[in-house]
LUMNU-585532 format. One line per 3 residues: for each residue x, y, z of N, C-alpha, C. Coordinates in steps of 0.2 Angstrom, whole numbers. Layout:
<recs>
X,Y,Z,X,Y,Z,X,Y,Z ~ ... $
</recs>
This chain:
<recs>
5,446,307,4,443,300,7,436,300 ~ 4,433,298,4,424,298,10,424,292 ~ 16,418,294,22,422,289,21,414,287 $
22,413,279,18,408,275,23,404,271 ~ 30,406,271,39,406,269,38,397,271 ~ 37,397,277,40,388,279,36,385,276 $
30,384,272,25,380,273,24,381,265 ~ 27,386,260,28,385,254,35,383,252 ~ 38,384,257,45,381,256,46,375,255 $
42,371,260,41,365,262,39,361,256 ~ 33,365,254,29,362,249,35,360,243 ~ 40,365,241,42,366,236,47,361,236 $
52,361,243,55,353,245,53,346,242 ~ 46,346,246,43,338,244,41,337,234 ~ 39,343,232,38,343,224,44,341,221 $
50,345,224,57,341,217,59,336,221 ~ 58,335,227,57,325,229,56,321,227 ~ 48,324,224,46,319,219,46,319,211 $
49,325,210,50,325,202,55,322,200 ~ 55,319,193,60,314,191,65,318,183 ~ 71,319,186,76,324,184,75,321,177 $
75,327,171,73,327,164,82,324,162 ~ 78,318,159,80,315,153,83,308,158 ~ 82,307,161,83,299,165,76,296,165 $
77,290,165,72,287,165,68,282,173 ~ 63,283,173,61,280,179,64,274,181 ~ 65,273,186,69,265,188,63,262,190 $
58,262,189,54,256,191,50,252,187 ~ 56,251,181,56,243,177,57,246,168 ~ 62,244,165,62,243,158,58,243,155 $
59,248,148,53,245,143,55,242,138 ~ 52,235,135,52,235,129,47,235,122 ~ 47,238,118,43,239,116,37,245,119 $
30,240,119,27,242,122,24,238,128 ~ 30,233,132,28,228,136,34,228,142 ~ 33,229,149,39,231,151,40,224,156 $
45,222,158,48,217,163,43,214,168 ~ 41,219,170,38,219,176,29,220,175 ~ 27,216,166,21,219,166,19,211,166 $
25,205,165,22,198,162,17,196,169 ~ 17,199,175,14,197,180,6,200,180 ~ 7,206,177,-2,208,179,-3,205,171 $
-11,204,173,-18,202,168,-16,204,159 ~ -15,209,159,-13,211,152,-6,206,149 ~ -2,207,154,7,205,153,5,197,150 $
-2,194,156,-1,184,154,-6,183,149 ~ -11,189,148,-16,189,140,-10,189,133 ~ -4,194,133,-1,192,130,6,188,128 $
9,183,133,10,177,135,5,171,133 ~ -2,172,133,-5,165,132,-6,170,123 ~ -9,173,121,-8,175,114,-3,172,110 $
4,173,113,9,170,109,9,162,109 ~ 8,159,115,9,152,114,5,148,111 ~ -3,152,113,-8,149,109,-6,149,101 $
-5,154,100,-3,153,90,0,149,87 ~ 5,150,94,13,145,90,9,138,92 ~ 7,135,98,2,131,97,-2,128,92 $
-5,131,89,-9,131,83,-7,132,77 ~ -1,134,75,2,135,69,5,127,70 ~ 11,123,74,13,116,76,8,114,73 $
3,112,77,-4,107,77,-4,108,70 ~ -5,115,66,-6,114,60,-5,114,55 ~ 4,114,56,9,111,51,10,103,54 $
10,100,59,11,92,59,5,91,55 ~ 1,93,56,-9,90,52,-6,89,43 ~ -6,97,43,-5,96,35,0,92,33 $
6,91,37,12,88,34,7,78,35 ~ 6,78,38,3,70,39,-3,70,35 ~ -7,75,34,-11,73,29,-8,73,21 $
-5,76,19,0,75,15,3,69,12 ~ 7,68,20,8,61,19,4,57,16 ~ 0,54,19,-5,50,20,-9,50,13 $
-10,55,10,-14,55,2,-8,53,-2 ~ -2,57,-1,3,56,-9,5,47,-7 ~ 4,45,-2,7,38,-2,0,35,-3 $
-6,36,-2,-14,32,-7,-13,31,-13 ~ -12,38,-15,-9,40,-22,-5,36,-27 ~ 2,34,-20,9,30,-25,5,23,-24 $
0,20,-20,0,14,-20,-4,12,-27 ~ -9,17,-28,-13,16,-34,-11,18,-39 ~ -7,23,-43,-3,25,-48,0,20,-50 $
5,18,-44,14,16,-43,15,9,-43 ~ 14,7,-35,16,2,-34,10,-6,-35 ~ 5,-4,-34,-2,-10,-35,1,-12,-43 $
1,-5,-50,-1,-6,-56,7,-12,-56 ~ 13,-8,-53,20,-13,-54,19,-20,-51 ~ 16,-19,-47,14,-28,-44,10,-32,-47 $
6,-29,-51,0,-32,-55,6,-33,-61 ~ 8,-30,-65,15,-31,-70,17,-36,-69 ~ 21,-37,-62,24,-41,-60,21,-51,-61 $
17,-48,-58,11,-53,-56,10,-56,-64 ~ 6,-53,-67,5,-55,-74,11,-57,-77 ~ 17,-54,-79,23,-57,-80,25,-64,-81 $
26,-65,-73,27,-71,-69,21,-76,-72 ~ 15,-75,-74,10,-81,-74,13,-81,-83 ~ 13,-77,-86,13,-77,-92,20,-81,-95 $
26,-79,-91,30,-86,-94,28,-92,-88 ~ 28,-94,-85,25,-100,-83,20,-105,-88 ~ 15,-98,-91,10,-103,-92,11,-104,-101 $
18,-98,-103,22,-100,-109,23,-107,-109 ~ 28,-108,-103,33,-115,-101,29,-122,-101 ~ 20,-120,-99,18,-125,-100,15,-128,-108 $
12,-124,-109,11,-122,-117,14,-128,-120 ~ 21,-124,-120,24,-126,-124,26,-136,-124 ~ 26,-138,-116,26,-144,-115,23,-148,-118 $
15,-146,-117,10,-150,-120,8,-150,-126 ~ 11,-143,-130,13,-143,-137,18,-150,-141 ~ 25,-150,-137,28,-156,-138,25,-163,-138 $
20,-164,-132,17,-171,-131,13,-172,-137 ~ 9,-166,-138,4,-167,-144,6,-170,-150 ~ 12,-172,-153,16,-176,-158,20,-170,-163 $
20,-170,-167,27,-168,-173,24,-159,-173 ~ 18,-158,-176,15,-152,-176,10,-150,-170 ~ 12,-145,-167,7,-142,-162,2,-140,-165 $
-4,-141,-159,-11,-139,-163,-8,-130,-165 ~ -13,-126,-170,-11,-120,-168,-15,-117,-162 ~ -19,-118,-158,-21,-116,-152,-15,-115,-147 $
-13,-122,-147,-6,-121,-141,-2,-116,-143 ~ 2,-116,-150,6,-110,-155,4,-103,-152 ~ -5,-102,-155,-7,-95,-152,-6,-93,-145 $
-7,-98,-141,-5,-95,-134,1,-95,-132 ~ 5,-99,-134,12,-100,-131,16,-91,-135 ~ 13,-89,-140,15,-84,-143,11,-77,-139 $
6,-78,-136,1,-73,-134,6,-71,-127 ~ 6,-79,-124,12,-76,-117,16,-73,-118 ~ 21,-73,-123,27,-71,-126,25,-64,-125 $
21,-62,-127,20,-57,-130,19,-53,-125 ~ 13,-55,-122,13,-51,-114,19,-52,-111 ~ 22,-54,-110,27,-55,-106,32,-48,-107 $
32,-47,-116,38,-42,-114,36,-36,-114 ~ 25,-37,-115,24,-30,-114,26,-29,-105 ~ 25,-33,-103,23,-31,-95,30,-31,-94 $
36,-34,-97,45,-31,-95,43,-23,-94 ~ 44,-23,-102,44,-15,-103,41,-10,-100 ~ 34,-10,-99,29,-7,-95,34,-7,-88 $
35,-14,-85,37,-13,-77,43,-9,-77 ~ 48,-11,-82,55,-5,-83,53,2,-83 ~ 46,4,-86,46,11,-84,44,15,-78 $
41,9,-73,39,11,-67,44,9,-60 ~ 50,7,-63,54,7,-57,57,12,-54 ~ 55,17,-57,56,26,-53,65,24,-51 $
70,22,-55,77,22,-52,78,17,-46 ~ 75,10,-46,75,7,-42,81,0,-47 ~ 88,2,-43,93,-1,-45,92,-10,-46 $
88,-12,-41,89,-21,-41,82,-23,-44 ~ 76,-18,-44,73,-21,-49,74,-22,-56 ~ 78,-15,-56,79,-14,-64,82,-20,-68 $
86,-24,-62,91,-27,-63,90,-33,-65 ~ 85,-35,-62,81,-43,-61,78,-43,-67 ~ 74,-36,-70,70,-36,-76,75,-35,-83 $
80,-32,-83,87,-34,-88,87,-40,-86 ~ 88,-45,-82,88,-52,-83,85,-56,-86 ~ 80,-55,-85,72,-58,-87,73,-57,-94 $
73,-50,-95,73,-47,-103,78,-52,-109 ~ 85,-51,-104,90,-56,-106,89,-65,-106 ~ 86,-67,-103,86,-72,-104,79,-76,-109 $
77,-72,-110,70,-73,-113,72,-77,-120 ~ 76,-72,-124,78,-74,-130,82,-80,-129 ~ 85,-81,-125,88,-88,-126,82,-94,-123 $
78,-93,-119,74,-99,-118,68,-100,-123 ~ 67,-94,-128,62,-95,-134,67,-99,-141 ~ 74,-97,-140,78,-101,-145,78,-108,-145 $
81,-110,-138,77,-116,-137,72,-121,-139 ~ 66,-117,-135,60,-120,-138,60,-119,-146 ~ 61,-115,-149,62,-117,-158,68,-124,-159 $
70,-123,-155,77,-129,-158,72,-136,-156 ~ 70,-134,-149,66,-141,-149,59,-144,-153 ~ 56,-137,-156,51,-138,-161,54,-141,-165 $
60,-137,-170,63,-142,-174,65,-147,-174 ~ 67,-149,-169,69,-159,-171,62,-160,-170 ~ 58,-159,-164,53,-164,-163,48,-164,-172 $
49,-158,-176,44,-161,-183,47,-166,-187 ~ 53,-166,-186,59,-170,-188,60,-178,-187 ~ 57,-178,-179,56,-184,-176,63,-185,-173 $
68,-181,-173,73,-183,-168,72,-182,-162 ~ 75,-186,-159,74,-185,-151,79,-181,-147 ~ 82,-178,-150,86,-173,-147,82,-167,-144 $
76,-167,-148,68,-160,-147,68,-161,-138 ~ 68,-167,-137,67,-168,-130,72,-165,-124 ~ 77,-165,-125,84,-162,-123,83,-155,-124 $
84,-151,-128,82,-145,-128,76,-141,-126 ~ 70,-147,-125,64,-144,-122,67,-144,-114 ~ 68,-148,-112,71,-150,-104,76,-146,-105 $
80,-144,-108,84,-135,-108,81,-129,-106 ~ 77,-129,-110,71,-123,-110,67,-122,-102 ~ 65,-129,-100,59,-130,-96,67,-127,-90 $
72,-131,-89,76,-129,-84,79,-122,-83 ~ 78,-118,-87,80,-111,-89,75,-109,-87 ~ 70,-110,-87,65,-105,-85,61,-107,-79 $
62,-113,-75,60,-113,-71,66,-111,-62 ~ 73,-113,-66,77,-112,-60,80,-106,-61 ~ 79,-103,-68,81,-93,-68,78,-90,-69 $
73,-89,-73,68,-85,-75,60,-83,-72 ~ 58,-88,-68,52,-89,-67,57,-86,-59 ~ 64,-89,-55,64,-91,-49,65,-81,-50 $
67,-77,-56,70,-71,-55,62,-67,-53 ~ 58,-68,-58,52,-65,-57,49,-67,-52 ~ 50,-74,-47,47,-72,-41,51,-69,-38 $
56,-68,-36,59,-64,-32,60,-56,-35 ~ 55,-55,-40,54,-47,-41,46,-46,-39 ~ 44,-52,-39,36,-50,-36,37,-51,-29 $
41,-53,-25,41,-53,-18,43,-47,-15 ~ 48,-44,-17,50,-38,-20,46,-32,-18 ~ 43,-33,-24,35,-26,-25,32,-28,-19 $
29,-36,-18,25,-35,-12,25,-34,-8 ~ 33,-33,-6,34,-31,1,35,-23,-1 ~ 38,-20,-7,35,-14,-6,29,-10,-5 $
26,-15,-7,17,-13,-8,13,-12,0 ~ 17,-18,5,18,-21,11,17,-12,17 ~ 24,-10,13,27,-4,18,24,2,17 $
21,3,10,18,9,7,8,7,15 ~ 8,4,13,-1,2,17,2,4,24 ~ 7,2,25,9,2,34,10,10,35 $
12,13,31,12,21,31,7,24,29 ~ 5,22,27,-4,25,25,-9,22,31 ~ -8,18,33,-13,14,39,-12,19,46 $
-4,21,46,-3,21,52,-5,29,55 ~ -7,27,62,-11,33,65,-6,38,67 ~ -7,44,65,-3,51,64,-4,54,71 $
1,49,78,-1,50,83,-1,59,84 ~ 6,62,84,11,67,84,4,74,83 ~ 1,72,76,-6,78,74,-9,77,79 $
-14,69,79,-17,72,87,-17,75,92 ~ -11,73,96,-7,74,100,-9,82,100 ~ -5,85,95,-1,90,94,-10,97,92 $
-13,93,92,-21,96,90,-25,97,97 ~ -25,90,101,-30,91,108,-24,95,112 ~ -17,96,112,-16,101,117,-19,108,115 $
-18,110,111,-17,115,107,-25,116,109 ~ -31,112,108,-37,111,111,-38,115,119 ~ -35,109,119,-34,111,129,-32,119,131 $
-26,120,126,-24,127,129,-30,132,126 ~ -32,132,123,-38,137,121,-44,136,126 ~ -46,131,130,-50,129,135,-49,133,141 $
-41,132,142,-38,135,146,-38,142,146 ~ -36,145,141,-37,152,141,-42,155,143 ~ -48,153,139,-55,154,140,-58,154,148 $
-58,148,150,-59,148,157,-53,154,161 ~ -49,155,161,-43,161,164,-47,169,162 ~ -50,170,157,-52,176,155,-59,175,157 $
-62,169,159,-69,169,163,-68,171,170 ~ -64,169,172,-62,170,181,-60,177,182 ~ -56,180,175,-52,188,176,-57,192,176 $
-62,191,168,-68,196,166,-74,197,170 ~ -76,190,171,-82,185,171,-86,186,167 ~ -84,187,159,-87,187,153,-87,179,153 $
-93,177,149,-94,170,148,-91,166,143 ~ -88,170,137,-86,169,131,-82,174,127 ~ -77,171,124,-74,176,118,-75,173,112 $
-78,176,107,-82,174,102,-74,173,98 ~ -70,176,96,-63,175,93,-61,168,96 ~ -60,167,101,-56,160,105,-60,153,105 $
-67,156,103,-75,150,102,-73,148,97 ~ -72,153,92,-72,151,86,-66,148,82 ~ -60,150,88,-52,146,86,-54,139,90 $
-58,138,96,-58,129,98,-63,128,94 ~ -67,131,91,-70,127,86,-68,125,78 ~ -63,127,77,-59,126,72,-54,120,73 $
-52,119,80,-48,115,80,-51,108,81 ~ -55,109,85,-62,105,86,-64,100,79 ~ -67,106,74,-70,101,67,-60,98,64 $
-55,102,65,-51,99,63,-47,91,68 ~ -49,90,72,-48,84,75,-52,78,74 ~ -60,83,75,-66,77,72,-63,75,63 $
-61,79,60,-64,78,54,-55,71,53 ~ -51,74,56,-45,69,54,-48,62,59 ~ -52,63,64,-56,59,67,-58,52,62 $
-63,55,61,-65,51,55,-62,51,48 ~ -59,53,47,-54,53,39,-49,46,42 ~ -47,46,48,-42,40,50,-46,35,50 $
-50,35,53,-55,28,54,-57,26,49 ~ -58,29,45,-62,27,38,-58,25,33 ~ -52,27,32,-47,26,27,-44,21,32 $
-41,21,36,-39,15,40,-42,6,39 ~ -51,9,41,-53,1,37,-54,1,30 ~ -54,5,27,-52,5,20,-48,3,17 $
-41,4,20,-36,3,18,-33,-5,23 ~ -37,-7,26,-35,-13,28,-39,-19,24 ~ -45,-17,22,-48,-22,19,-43,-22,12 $
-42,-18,8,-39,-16,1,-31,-18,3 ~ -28,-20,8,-24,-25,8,-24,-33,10 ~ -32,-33,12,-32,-40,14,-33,-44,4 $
-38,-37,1,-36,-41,-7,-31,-42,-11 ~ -27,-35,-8,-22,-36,-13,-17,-41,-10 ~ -17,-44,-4,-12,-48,0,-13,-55,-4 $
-21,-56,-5,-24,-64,-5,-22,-64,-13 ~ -19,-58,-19,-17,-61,-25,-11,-63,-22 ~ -8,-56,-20,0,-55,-21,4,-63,-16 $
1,-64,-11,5,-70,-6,-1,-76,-8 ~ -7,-75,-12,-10,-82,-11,-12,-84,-20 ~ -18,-82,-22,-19,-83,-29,-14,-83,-34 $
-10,-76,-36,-6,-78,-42,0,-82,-39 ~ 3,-84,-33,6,-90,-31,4,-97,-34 ~ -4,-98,-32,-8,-104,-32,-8,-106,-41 $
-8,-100,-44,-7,-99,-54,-1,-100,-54 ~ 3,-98,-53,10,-102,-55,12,-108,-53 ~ 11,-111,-47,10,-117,-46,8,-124,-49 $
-1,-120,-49,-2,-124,-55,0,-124,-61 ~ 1,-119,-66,5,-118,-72,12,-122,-72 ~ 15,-123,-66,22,-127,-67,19,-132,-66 $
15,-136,-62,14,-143,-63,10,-147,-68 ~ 6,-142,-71,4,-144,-79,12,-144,-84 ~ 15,-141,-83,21,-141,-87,24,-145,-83 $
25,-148,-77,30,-156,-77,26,-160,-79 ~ 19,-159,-79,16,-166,-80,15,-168,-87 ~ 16,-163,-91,15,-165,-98,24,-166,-102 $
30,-164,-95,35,-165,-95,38,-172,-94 ~ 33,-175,-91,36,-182,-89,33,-185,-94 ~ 28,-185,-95,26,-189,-103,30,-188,-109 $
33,-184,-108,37,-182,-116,44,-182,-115 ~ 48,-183,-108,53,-187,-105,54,-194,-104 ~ 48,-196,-102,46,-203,-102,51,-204,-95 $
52,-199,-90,55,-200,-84,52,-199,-78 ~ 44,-202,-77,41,-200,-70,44,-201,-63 ~ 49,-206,-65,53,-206,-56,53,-199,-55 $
59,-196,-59,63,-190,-58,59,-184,-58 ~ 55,-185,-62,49,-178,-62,44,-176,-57 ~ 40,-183,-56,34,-183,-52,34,-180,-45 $
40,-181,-41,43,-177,-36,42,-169,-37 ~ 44,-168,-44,43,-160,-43,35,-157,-44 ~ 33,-162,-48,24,-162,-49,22,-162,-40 $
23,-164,-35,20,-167,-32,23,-159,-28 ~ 29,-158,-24,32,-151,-23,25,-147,-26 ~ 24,-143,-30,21,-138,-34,14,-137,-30 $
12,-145,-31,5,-146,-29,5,-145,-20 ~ 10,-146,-17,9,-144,-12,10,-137,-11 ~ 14,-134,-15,13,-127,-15,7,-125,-17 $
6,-127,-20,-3,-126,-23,-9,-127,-18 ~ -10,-131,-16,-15,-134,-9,-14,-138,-6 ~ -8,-137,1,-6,-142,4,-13,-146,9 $
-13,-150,12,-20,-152,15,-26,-151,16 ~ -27,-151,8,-35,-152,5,-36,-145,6 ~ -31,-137,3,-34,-133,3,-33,-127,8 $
-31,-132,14,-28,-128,22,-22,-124,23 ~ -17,-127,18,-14,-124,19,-11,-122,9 ~ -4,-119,11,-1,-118,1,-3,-112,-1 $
-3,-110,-5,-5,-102,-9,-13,-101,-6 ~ -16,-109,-7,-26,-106,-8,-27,-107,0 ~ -21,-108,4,-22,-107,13,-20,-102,14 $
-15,-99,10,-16,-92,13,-21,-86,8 ~ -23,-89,1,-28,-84,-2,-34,-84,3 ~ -38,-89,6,-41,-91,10,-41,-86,17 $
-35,-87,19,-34,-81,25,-35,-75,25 ~ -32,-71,18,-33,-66,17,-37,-63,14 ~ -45,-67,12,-52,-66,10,-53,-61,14 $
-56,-58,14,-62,-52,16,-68,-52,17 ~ -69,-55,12,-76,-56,13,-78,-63,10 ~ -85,-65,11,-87,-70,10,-88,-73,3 $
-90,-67,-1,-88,-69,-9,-81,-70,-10 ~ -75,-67,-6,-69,-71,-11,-69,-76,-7 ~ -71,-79,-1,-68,-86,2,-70,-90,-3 $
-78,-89,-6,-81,-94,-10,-77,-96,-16 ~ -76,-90,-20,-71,-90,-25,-63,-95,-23 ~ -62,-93,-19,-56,-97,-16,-57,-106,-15 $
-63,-106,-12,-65,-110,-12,-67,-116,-18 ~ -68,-111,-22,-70,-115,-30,-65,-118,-32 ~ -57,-112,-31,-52,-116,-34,-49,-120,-28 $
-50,-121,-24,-47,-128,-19,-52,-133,-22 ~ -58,-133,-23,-61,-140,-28,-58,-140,-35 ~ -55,-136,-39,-53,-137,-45,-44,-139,-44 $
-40,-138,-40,-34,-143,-36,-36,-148,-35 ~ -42,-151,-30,-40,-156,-29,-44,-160,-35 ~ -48,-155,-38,-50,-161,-45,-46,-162,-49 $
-40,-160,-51,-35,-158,-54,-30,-163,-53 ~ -29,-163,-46,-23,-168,-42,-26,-176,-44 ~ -33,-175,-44,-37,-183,-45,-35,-185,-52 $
-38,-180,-57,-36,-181,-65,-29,-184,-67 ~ -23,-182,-63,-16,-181,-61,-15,-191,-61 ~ -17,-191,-56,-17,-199,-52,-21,-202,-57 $
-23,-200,-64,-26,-205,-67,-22,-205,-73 ~ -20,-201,-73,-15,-200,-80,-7,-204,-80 ~ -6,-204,-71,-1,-208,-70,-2,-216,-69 $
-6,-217,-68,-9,-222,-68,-7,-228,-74 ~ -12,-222,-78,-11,-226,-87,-3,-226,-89 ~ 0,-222,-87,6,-223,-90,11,-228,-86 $
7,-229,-78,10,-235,-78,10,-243,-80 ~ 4,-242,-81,3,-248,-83,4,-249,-90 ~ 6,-244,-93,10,-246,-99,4,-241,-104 $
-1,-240,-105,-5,-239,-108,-4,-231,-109 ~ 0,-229,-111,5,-221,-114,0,-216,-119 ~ -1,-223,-124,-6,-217,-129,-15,-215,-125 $
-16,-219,-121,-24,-217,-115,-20,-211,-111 ~ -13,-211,-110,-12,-208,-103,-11,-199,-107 ~ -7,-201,-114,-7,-193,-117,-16,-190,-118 $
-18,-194,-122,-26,-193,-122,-28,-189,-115 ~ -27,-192,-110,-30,-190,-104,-28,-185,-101 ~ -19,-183,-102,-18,-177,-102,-21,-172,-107 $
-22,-173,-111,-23,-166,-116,-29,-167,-120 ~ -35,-172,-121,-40,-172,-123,-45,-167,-117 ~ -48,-163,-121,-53,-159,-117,-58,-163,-114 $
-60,-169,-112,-64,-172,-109,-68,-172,-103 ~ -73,-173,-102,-75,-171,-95,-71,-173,-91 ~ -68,-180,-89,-65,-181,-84,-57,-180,-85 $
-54,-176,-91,-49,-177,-92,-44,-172,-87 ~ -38,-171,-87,-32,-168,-83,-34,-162,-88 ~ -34,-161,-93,-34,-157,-96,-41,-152,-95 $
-47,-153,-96,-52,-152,-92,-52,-148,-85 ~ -50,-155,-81,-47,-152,-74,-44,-148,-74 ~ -38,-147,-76,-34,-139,-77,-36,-134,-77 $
-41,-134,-83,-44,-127,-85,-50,-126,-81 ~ -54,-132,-78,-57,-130,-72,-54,-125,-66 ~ -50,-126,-65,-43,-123,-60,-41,-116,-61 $
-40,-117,-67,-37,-110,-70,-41,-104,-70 ~ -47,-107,-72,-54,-102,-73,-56,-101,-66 ~ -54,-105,-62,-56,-104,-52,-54,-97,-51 $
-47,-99,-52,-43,-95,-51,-43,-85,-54 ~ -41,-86,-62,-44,-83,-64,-53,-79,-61 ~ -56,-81,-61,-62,-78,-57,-60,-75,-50 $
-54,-78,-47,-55,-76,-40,-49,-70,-41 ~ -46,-71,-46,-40,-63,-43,-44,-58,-47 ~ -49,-61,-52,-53,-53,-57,-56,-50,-49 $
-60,-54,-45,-65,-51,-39,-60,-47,-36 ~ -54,-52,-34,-49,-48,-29,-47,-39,-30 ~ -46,-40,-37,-45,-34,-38,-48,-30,-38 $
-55,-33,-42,-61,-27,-43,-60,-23,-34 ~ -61,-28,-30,-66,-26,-22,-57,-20,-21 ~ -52,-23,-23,-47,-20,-22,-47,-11,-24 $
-48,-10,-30,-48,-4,-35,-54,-3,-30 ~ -59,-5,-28,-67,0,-26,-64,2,-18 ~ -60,0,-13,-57,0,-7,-51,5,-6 $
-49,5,-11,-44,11,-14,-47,19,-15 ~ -53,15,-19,-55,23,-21,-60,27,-14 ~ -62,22,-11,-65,25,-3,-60,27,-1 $
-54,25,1,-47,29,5,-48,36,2 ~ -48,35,-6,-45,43,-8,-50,47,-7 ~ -57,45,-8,-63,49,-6,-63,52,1 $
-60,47,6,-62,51,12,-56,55,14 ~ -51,53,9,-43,57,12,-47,66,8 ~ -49,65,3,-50,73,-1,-52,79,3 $
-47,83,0,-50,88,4,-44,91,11 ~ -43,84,14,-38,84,21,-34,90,21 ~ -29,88,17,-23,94,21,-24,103,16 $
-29,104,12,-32,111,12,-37,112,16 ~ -41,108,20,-47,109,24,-41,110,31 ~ -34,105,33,-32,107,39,-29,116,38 $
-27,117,31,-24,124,32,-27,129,33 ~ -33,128,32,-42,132,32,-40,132,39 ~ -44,129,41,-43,127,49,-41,132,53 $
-33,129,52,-26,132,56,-27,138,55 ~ -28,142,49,-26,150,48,-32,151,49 ~ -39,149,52,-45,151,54,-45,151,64 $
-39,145,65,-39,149,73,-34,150,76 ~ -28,152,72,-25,157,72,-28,163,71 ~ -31,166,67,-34,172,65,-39,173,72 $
-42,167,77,-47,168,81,-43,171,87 ~ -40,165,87,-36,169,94,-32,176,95 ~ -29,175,90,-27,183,88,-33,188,90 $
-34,189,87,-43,194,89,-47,194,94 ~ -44,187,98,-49,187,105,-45,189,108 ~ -39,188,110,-35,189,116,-33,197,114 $
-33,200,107,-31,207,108,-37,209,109 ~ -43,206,108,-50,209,112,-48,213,118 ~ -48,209,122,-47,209,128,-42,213,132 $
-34,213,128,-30,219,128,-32,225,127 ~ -37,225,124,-38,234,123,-42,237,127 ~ -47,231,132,-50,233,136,-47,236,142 $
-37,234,143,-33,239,149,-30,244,144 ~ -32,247,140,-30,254,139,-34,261,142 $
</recs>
């Protein structure tokens, strides 16, 4: 009989060989969770390694997106709210005592009693004036040095209207002290008051300036941070093509294609708000650095010119008349406020507009040179006429051709201004609730494709 001991013996040897003594764990590799050490190397282990990174890819991409779209609306937003309506304030401010200061000049010249035309206006600027103080006082959001400038202005107001009442009264009186007190006034308002409100409208512009540069500027970081995030999802797909040789993961198609419209669409939301917003500060540049300039200018040199007639000191004067006017159009138009309104046109309807008031300067400067004229040669009561008679060819005439240039071309500016504004905001709508659609739309994909695919090594 065939004796059978060694050969089950044996058997039984090589079985607890291989049996792994209860309650120790296999040594060939750690678990964690349900992912062990040694698993980041097979198919399964780098499906979820590209899971995680993809996500956190596309959560990045779509918190920079949202936080830049963001951006980019709430600062459209303060330009057109906040800072334009304060720079127009400003703006308006500034013309309206200037065009007080002249006012009141040619009210003087005009003899004892002011027409009440010049009264009503010189009263109408007053008035705007302190609506647009207080108004701007309340849009300075805590902004220490303008507050300050406009307390200045505020304070200084009542004393250069005191003035001009001191100089009304002698002048009905016919003392000649009226003229001392007016040249008090005029010098208060042109070397403190006028010089404060320009340096609060340069101010605003340059804030105005900074706020477009942040709005204008291209959100490289979301791109950036959106074509990787792209790429990596390309990449995944193509690795699950070569693993599978499935053609497609409808979860991972439809996370690149979420990222895809969200690239396109900030694609074009930047290009189009970019030149939107580049045109809408080439108008608002052509009031802010050129037109309402070119309106103050001329305003103070109406108010020297009808200053020297009523000083009877054109040596001393006429220099500062002649200064103004070259602030106003330096060589025929080329250069001065209406050379840079000119530069900052946009389109052809404001050049022309600009161009009407460089004929209304230089028509203006002609009327100038005829009124000096008369007074030189002695003939004083032709040369007041000549100032202040509405007459076709009169200085006075000439002015308000000028004014009215002018006037017409910042109404255009702003209109085209305010309709350029409102395309940014039309194309910005939408942005950063369409980028968190997006993002939690291929975040959700990928999720779902790649643990597709996971379930198929169970």
């Amino acid at each position: 009989m065939t004796d059978w001991r060694p050969v089950v013996q044996s058997s039984l040897q090589t079985i607890e060989i291989r049996r792994t003594p209860p309650g120790q764990i296999k040594p060939t590799g750690q678990v964690v969770g349900r992912i062990r050490y040694d698993d980041w190397n097979t198919t399964p282990g780098k499906l979820r390694v590209a899971q995680i990174v993809l996500v956190l890819g596309v959560l990045l991409a779509g918190v920079v997106g949202v936080y830049a779209a963001i951006v980019r609306v709430n600062t459209t937003r303060d330009i057109a709210e906040h800072l334009e309506p304060l720079n127009a304030n400003v703006t308006t401010l500034y013309r309206s005592l200037a065009d007080a200061d002249a006012t009141v000049a040619a009210g003087y010249l005009s003899g004892g009693v002011e027409p009440n035309e010049l009264l009503t206006r010189y009263q109408r600027d007053l008035r705007a004036a302190a609506a647009n103080l207080a108004q701007a006082d309340t849009q300075t959001e805590g902004e220490v040095v303008t507050a300050k400038w406009i307390a200045d202005i505020t304070t200084q107001l009542p004393t250069y209207t005191g003035l001009v009442e001191r100089a009304r009264a002698n002048n009905r009186q016919g003392f000649p002290v009226g003229v001392a007190y007016l040249r008090h006034a005029s010098e208060l308002m042109q070397s403190s008051i006028l010089s404060e409100a320009a340096e609060l409208q340069q101010r605003q512009a340059a804030r105005l300036d900074d706020a477009y540069r942040r709005a204008e500027s291209v959100p490289i970081v979301a791109l950036v941070s959106c074509g990787v995030s792209l790429a990596g999802l390309i990449f995944a797909q193509v690795f699950l093509f070569r693993r599978t040789h499935r053609v497609c993961n409808i979860g991972l198609v439809l996370a690149s294609a979420a990222v895809l419209i969200g690239l396109g669409w900030w694609t074009v939301a930047g290009v189009t708000s970019a030149n939107s917003l580049t045109s809408a500060l080439g108008h608002s540049r052509s009031v802010s650095d050129g037109l309402a300039p070119a309106q103050i200018a001329a305003l103070q040199a109406r108010a020297l010119e009808s200053l020297e007639l009523v000083d009877r000191n054109a040596a001393a004067i006429e220099p500062e008349f002649d200064a103004q006017m070259q602030l106003l159009a330096r060589n025929k138009g080329t250069g001065g406020a209406l050379g840079a309104a000119r530069q900052f046109a946009t389109d052809e309807q404001g050049k022309a507009r600009v161009q009407a008031a460089v004929d209304g300067a230089l028509g203006y400067a002609r009327a100038h040179r005829e009124v000096r004229q008369l007074d030189d040669d002695g003939e004083y009561t032709k040369a007041v006429d000549a100032a202040l008679k509405p007459d076709q060819g009169s200085a006075a005439a000439a002015f308000d051709r000028l004014t009215a240039a002018l006037t017409t071309a910042i109404e255009y500016e702003h209109g085209a201004f305010t309709q350029d504004l409102n395309h940014v905001r039309g194309s910005l709508t939408g942005l950063p609730i369409g980028t968190v659609g997006l993002t939690l739309g291929a975040v959700v994909g990928v999720a779902l494709g790649v643990q597709q695919r996971l379930e198929e090594y169970r």
